[in-house]
Backbone as ProteinMPNN parsed JSONL, in Angstrom:
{"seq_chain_A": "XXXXXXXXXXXXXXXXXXXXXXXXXXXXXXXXXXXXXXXXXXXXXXXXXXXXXXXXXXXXXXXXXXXXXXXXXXXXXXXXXXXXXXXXXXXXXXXXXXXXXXXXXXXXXXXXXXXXXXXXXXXXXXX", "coords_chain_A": {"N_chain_A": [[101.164, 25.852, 88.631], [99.453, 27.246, 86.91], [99.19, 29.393, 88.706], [101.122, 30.526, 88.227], [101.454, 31.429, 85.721], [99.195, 32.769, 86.031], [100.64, 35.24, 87.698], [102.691, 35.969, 86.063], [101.294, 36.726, 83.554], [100.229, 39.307, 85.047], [101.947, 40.563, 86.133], [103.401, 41.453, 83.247], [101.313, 43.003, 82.517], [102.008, 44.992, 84.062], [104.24, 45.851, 83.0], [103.45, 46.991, 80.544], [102.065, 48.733, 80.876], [102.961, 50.998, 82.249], [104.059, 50.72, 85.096], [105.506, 49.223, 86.243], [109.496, 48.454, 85.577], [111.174, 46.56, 83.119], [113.544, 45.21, 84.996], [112.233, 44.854, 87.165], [110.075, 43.39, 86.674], [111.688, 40.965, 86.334], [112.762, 40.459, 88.433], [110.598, 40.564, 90.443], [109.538, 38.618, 89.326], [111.107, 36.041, 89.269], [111.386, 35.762, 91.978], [109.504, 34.929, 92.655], [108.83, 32.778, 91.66], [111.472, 30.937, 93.03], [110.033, 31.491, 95.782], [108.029, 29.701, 95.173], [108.871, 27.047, 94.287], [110.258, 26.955, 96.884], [108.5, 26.568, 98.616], [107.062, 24.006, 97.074], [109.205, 22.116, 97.54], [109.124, 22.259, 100.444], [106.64, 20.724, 100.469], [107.077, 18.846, 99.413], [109.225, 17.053, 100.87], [107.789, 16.986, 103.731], [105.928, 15.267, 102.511], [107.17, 13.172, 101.706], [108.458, 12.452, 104.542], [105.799, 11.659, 105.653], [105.477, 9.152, 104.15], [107.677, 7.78, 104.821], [107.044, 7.492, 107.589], [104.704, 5.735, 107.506], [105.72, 3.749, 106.361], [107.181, 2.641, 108.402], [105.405, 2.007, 110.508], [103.499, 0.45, 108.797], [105.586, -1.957, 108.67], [105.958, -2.249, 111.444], [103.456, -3.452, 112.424], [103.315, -5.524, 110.796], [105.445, -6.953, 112.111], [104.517, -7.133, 114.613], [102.068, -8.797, 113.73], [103.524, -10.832, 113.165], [104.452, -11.678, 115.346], [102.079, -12.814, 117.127], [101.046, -14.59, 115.386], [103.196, -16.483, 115.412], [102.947, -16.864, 118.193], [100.307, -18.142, 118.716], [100.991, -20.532, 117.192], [102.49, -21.766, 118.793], [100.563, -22.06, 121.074], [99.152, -23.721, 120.019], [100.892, -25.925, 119.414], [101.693, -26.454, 122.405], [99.035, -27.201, 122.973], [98.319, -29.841, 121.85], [100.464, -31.174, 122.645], [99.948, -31.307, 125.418], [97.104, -32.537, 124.984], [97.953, -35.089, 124.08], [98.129, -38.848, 124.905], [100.125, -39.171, 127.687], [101.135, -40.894, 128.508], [102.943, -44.285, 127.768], [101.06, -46.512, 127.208], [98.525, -45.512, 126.584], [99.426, -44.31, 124.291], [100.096, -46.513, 122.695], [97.614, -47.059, 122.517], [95.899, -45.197, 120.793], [97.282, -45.467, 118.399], [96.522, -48.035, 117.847], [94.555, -49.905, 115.864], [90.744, -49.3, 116.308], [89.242, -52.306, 116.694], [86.416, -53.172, 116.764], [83.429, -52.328, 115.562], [81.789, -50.347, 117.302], [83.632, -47.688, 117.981], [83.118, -44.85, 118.991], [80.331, -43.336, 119.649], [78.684, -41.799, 117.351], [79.051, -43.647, 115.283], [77.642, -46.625, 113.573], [76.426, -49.898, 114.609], [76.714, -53.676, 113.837], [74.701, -54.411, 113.168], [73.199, -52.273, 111.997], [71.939, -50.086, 113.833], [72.482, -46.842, 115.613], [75.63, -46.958, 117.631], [75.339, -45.19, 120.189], [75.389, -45.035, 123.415], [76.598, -47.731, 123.829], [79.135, -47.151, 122.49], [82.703, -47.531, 122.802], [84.418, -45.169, 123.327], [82.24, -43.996, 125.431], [82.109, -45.429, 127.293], [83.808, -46.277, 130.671], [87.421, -45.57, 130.619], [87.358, -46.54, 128.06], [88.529, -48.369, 125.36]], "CA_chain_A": [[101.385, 26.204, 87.238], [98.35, 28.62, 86.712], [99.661, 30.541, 89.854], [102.888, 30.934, 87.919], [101.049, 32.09, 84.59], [98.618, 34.46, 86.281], [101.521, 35.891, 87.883], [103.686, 36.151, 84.654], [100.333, 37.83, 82.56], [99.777, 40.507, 85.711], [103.418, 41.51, 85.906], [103.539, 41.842, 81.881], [100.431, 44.212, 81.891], [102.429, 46.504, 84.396], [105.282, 46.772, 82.466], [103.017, 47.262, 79.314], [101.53, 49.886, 81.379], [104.568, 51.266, 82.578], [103.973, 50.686, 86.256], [107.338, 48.664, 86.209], [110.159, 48.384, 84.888], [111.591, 45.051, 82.669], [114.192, 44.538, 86.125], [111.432, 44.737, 88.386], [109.685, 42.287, 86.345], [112.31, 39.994, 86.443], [112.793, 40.602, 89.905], [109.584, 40.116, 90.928], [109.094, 36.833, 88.743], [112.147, 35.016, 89.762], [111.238, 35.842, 93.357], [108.084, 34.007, 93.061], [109.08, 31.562, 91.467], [111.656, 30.709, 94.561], [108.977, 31.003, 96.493], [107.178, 28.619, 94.621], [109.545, 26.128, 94.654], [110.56, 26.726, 98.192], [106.957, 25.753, 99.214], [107.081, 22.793, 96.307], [110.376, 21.893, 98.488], [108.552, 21.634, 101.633], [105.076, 19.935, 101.038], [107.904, 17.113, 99.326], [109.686, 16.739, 102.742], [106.528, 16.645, 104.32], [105.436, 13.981, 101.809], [108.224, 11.894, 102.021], [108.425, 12.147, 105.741], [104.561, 11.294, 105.695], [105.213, 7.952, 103.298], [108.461, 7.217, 106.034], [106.082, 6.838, 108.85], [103.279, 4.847, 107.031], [106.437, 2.588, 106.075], [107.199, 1.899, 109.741], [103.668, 1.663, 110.883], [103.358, -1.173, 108.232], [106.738, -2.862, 109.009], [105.861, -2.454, 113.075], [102.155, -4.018, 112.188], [103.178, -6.814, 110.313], [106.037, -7.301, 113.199], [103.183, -7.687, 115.541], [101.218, -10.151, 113.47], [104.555, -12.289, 113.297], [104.469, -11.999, 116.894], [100.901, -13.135, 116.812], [101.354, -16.074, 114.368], [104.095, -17.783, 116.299], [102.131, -17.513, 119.595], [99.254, -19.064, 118.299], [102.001, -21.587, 117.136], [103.533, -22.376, 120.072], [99.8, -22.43, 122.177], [98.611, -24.797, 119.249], [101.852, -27.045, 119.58], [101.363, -26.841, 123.582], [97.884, -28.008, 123.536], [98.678, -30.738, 121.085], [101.204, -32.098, 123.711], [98.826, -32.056, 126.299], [95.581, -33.419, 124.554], [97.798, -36.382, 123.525], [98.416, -39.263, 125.733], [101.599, -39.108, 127.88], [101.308, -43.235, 129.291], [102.774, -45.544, 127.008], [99.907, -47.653, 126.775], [97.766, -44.618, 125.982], [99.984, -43.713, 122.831], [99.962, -47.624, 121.736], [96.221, -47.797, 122.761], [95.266, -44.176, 120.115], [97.96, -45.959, 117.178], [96.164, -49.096, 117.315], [93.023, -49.482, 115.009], [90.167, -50.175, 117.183], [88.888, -53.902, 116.593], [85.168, -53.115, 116.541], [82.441, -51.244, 115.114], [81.158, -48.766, 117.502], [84.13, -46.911, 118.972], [81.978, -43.747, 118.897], [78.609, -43.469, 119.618], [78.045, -41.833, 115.875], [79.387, -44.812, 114.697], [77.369, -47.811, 113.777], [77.233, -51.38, 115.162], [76.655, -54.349, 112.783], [73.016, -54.387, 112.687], [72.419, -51.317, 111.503], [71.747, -49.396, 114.686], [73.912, -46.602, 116.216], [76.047, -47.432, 118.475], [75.372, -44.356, 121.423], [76.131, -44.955, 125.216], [77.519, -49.266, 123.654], [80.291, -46.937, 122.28], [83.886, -47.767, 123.258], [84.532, -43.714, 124.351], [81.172, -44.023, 126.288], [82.764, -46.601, 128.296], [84.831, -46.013, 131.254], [88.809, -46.632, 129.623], [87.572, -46.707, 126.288], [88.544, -50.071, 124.763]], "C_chain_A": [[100.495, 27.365, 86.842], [98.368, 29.309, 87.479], [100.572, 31.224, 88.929], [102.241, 32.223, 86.287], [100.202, 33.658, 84.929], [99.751, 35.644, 86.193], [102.448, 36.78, 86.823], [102.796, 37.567, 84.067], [100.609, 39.391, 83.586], [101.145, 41.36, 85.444], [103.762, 41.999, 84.467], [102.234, 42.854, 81.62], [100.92, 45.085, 82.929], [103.282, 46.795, 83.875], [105.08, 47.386, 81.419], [102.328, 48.925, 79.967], [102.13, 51.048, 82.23], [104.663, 51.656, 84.21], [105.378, 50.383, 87.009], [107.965, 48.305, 85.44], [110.77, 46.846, 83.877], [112.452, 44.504, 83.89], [112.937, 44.311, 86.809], [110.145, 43.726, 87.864], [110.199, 40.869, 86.321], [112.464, 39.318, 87.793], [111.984, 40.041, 90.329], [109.39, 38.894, 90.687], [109.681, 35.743, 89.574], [112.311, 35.092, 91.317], [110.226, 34.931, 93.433], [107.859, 32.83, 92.209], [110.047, 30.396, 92.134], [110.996, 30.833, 95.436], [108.249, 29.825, 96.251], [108.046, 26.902, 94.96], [110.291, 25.786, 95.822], [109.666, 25.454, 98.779], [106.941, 24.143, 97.991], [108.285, 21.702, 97.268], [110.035, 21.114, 99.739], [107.753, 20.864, 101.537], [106.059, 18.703, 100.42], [108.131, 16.688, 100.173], [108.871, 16.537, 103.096], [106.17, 14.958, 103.805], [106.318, 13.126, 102.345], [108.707, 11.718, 103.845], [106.819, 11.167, 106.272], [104.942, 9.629, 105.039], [106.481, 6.738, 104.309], [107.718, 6.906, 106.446], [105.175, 6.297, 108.186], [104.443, 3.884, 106.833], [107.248, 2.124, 107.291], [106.327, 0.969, 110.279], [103.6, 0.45, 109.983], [104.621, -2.147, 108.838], [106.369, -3.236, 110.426], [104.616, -3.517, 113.255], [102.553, -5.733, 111.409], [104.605, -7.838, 111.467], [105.63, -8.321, 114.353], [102.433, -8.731, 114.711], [102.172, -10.98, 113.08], [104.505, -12.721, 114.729], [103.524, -13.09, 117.4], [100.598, -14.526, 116.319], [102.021, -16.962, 115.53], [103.559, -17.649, 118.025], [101.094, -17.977, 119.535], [99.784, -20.104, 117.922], [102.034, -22.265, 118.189], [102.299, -22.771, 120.765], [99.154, -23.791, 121.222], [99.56, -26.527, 119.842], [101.896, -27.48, 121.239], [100.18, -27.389, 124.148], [97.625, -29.261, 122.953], [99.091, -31.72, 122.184], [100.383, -32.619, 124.938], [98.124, -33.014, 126.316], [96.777, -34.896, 124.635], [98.474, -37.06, 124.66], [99.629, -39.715, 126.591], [102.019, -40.48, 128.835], [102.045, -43.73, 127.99], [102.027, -46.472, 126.159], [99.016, -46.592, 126.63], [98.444, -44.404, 124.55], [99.693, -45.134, 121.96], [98.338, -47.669, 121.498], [95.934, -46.653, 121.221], [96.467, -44.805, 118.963], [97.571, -46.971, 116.507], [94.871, -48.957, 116.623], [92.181, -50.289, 115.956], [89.005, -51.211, 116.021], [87.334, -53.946, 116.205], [84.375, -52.244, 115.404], [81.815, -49.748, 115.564], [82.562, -48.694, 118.745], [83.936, -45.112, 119.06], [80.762, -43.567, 118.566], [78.156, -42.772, 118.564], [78.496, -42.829, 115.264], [78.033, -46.031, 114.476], [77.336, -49.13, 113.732], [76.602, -51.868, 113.751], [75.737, -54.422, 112.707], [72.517, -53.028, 112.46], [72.533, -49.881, 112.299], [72.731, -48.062, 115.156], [74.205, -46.895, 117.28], [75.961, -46.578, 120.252], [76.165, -44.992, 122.531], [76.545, -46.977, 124.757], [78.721, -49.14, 123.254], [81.938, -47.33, 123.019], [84.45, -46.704, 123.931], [83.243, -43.274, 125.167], [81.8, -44.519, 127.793], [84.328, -46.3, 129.26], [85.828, -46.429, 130.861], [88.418, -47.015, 128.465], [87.375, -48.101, 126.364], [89.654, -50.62, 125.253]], "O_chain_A": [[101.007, 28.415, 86.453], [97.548, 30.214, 87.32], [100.709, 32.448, 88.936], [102.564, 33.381, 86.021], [100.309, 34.821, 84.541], [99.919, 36.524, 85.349], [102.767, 37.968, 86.87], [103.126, 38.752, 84.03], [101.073, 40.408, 83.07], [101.341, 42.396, 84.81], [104.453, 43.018, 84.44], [102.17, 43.456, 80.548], [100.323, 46.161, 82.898], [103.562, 47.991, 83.954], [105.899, 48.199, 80.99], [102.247, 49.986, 79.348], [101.449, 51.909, 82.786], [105.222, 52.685, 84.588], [106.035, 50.949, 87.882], [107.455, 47.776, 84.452], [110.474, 45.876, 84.575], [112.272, 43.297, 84.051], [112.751, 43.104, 86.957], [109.311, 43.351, 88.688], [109.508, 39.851, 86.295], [112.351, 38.146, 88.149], [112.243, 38.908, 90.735], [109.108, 38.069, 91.556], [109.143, 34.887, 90.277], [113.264, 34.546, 91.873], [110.174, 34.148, 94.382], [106.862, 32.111, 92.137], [109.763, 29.206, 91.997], [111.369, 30.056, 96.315], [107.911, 29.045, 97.142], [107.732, 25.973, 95.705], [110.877, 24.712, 95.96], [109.824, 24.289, 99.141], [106.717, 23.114, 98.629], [107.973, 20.545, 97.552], [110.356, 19.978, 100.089], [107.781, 20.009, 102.423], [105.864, 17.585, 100.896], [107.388, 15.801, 100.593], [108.739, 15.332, 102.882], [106.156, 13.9, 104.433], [106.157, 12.445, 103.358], [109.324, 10.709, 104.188], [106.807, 10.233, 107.073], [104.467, 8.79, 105.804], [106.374, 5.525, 104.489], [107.249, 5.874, 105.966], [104.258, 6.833, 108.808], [104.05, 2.808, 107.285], [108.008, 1.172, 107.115], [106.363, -0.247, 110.469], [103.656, -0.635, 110.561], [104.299, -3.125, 109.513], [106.421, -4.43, 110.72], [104.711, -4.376, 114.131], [101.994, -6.808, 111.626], [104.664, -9.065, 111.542], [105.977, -9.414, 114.799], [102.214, -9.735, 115.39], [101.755, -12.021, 112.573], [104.515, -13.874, 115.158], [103.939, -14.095, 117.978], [99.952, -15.387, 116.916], [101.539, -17.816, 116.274], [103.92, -18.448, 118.889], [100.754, -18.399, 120.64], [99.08, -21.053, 118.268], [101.539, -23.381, 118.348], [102.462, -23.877, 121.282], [98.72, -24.781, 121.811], [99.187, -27.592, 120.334], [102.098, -28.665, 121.499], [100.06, -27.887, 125.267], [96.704, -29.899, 123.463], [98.465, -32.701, 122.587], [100.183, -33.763, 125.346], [98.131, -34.007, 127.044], [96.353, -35.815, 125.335], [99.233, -36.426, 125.394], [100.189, -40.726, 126.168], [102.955, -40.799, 129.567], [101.418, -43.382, 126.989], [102.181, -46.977, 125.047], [98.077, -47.339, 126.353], [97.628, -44.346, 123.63], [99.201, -45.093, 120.833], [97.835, -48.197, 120.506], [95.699, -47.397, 120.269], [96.347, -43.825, 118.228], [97.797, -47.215, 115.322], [94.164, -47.964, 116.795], [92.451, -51.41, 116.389], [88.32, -50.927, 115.038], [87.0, -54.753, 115.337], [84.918, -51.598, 114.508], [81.512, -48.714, 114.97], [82.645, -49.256, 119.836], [84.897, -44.357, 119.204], [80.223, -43.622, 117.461], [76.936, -42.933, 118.514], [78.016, -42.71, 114.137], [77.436, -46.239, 115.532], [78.083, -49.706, 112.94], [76.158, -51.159, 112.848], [75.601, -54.634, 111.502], [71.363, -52.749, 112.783], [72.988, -48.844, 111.817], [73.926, -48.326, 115.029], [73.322, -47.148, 118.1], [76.37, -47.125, 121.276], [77.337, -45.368, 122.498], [76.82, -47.544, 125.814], [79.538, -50.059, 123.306], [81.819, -47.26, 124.242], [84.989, -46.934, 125.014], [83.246, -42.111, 125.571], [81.864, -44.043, 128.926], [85.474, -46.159, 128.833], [85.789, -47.624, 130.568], [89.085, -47.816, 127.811], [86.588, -48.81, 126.99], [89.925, -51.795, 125.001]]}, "name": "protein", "num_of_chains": 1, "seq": "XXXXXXXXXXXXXXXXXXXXXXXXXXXXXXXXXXXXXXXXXXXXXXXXXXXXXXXXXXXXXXXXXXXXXXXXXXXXXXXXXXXXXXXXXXXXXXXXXXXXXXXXXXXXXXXXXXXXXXXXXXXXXXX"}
């Protein structure tokens, strides 16, 4: 905008000064003012090519942390299956409530005490 004005003033003190003519003021103006807006033209394109690729780059990024998510899923849900017991009598044994006091040595027994290595998971087979 203050390109455009300089421009305007300089060319109006040559025609005041009779360097050039009122065409060749016009001329000149409306040349550089297609210029102007050529270049206004391009650094848009630019822009908007620039704001394209940042709106991939996010879409591709959050792609990847879906990717990400559901394989941390899936290794969660596969170590789940593992850890838990695939006997029978292991699944009834971890459903049932155990009967005592100390089935973990932070646990404690009925006098008070904790229960450490008298625990029930101390103990070879548990309970």
């Amino acid at each position: 905008m203050e390109a455009g004005v300089f421009l305007s003033r300089a060319l109006a003190e040559k025609v005041d000064r009779g360097d050039i003519t009122q065409e060749q003021y016009k001329f000149a103006f409306d040349k550089a003012v297609l210029d102007m807006r050529t270049r206004l033209n391009n650094e848009f394109s630019k822009l908007q090519q620039n704001i394209l690729m940042a709106e991939n780059t996010d879409a591709e990024t959050w792609r990847t942390i879906g990717e990400v998510v559901f394989t941390v899923i899936k290794v969660a849900i596969i170590a789940a299956v593992v850890a838990y017991p695939s006997t029978d009598q292991g699944a009834i044994q971890h459903m049932q409530q155990y009967p005592g006091n100390c089935q973990y040595s932070w646990q404690f027994a009925i006098d008070g005490s904790v229960c450490g290595g008298r625990s029930a998971s101390s103990r070879p087979g548990g309970w």
